[in-house]
N, C-alpha and C positions, 0 to 999 in steps of 0.2 A: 570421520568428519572433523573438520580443523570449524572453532568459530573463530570469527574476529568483529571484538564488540566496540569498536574503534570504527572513524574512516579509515579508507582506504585504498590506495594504488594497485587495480589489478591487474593492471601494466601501464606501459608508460602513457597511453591516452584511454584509459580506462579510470573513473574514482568514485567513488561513494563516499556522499557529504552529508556530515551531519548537519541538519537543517533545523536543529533546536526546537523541535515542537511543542507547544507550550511552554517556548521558553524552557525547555530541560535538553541539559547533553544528553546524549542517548535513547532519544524516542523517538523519534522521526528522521529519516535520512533519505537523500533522491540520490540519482545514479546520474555522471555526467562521464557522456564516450565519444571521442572528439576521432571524425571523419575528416579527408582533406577539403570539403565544403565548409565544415563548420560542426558544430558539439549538439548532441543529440543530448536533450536534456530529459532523461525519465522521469516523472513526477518533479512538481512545482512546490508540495509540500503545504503548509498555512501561510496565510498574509502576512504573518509576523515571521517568519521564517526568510523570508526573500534578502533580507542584507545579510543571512549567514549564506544562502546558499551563492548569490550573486557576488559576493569575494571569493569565495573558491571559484566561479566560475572564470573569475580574473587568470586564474593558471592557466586555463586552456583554450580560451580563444572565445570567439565569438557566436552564441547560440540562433542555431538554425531552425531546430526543431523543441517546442516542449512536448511531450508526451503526456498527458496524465491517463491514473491505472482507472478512476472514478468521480463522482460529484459531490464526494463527502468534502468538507471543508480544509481538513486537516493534510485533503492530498490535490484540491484544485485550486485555495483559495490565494497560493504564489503566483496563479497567472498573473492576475491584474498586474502588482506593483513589478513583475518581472517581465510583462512587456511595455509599461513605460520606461523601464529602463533600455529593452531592446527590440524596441517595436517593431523591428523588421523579421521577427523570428514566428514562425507560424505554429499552432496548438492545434495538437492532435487528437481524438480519443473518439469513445463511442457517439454518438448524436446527442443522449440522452444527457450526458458527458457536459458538451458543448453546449447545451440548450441554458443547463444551471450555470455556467461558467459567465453565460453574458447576463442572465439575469438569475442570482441567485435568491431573489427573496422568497420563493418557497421553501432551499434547502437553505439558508439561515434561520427562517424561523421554528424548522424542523428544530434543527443543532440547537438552537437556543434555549429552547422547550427540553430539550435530552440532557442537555450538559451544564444551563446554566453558566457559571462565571468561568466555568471551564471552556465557553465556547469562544471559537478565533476566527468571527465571521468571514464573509466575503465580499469583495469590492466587484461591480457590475465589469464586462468589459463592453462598451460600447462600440469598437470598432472591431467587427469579429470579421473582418475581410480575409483576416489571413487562419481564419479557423477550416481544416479538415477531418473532415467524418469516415473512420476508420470502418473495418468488416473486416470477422474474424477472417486471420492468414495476410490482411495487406502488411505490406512490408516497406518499411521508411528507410530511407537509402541517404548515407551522407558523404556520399565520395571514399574513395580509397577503398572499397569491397568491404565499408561497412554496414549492414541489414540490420535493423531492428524488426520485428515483426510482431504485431500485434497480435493479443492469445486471447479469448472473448472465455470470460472466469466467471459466470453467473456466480451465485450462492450466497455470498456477503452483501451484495446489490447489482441488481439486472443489467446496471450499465461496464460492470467490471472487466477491463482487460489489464492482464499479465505484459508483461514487453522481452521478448527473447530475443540473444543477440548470440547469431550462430557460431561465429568467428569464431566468440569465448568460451561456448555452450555455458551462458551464465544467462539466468532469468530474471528479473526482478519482480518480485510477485504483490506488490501492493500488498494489499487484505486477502486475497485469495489463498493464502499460504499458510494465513494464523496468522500470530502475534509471536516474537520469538522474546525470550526472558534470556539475553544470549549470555552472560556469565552463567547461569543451570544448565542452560541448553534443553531447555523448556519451550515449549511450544503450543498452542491451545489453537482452536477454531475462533476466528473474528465473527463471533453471532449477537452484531447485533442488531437492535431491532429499527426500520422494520420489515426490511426486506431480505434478512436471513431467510436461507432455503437450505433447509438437511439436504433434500436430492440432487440441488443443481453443484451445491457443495463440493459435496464427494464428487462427483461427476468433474467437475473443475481441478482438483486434485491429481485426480486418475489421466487427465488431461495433460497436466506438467509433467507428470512422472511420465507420460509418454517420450518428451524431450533428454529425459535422461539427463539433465543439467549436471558441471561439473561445481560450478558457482551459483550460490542461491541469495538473491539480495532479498529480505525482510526490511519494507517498508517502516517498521516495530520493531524491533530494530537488530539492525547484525547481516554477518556474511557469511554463510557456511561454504566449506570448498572441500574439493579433494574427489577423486572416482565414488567413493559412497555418499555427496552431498545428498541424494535425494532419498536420502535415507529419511531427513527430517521433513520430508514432505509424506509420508506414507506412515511418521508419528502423528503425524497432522491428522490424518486419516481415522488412526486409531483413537486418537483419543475424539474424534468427533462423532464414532460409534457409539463409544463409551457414553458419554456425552448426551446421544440421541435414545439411548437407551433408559438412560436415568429419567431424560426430562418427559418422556411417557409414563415413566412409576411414580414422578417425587410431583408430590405441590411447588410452588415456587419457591415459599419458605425453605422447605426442606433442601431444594434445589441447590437455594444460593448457599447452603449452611455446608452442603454437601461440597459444592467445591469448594467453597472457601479454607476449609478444613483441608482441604487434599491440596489447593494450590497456593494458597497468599505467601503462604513460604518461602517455597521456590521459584516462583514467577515475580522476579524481581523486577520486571520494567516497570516505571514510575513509582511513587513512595506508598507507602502504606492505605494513606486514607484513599489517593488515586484511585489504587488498586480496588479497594472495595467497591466505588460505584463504576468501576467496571466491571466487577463480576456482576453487582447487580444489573446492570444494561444486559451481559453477554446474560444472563440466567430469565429475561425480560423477551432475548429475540429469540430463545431457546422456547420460551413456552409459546411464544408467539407464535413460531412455525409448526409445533403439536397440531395446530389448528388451522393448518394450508391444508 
């Protein structure tokens, strides 16, 4: 496995842009792959993200498609200010998806309540004319024989789809994937709460590794590539046994003490204190789901 914890050119109309999530390089990144229609944009990213990704998007031409992988903020809330800028470009995803995208005040007030000042709410989109409702296996076509295809990835949240592009055998896996700490090459289950699911999880895993991918984009960020990329999908795996195992023996306390111990080291995405109330969140949707 090659990482690359950088953007990046996976050929000449293929990129992955770092989208400055929370205002940090290296935490958030979407995926933009320019058809001879126009540029399939995978993930929108946050609100505050859209004048990083809408400059890069300046290299490739004019976007046709957004894609988003879910409803969480950090990966739908670039609709709004990136279709006033290109309002003729249509948003794709699950229903569930598109229902928070034009009115988000349930899941802001969700995120706000989770994350506090860390949260990077959502703007409504009002004119949802040009929104389409995905099902797993449909596939978005941008001219030139290129397919995106939607991959329906329960476990992190019910509305989650993956987006594989066959051309490249490269996936982009949102949250479905983990989180990746890509300088370690570290990799954790994204559980958090509150609609973490151990089963639909694993299941959703088992699901990509069917794809075989040669190129794996983490949403969280990084590129794994090479014939064994989907090796760090089946870490993923393991470590969410691991993982589902504990949080049936440990209390919470113990829970969070336990990985933090094992991971804040080496799971270097975001800085230290970040880091900590995200183990506690992920250690939050971890007990959460003991009780589905």
């Amino acid at each position: 496995m090659k990482f690359v914890c950088e953007p990046v050119w996976i050929d000449e109309s293929c990129l992955v842009i770092d989208a400055y999530g929370w205002g940090i390089k290296g935490a958030t990144c979407a995926l933009a792959i320019r058809g001879s229609d126009g540029v399939v944009l995978v993930e929108a990213a946050h609100r505050k993200s859209a004048p990083y990704v809408l400059g890069e998007l300046e290299k490739m031409g004019g976007v046709k498609w957004v894609l988003v992988t879910h409803r969480h903020t950090d990966h739908a809330g670039g609709v709004a200010p990136i279709l006033k800028m290109m309002p003729g470009a249509k948003v794709a995803g699950h229903p569930v998806t598109l229902k928070n995208i034009a009115d988000p005040s349930r899941i802001n007030e969700a995120t706000w309540r989770a994350w506090g000042e860390f949260a990077d709410l959502m703007d409504p989109v009002e004119d949802v004319g040009g929104f389409v409702e995905l099902r797993d296996g449909d596939t978005i076509e941008a001219g030139g024989g290129i397919k995106v295809e939607a991959v329906h990835t329960p476990g992190h949240s019910s509305d989650h789809y993956a987006y594989y592009d066959s051309e490249r055998e490269l996936v982009y896996l949102g949250d479905a994937g983990g989180l990746l700490s890509c300088s370690t090459g570290t990799v954790i289950p994204a559980s958090f709460p509150s609609s973490f699911n151990f089963d639909e999880y694993a299941r959703s895993l088992d699901k990509l590794l069917g794809y075989e991918p040669k190129v794996i984009v983490f949403a969280h960020f990084g590129t794994v590539m090479g014939s064994d990329a989907a090796r760090i999908i089946e870490e993923c795996a393991e470590t969410l046994e691991e993982w589902r195992r504990l949080a049936y023996k440990l209390d919470a306390p113990a829970l969070a003490d336990k990985l933090k111990e094992e991971y804040l080291e080496k799971f270097t995405l975001f800085n230290a204190n970040v880091r900590n109330l995200i183990f506690d969140m992920l250690v939050a949707g971890l007990v959460n789901a003991t009780k589905k």
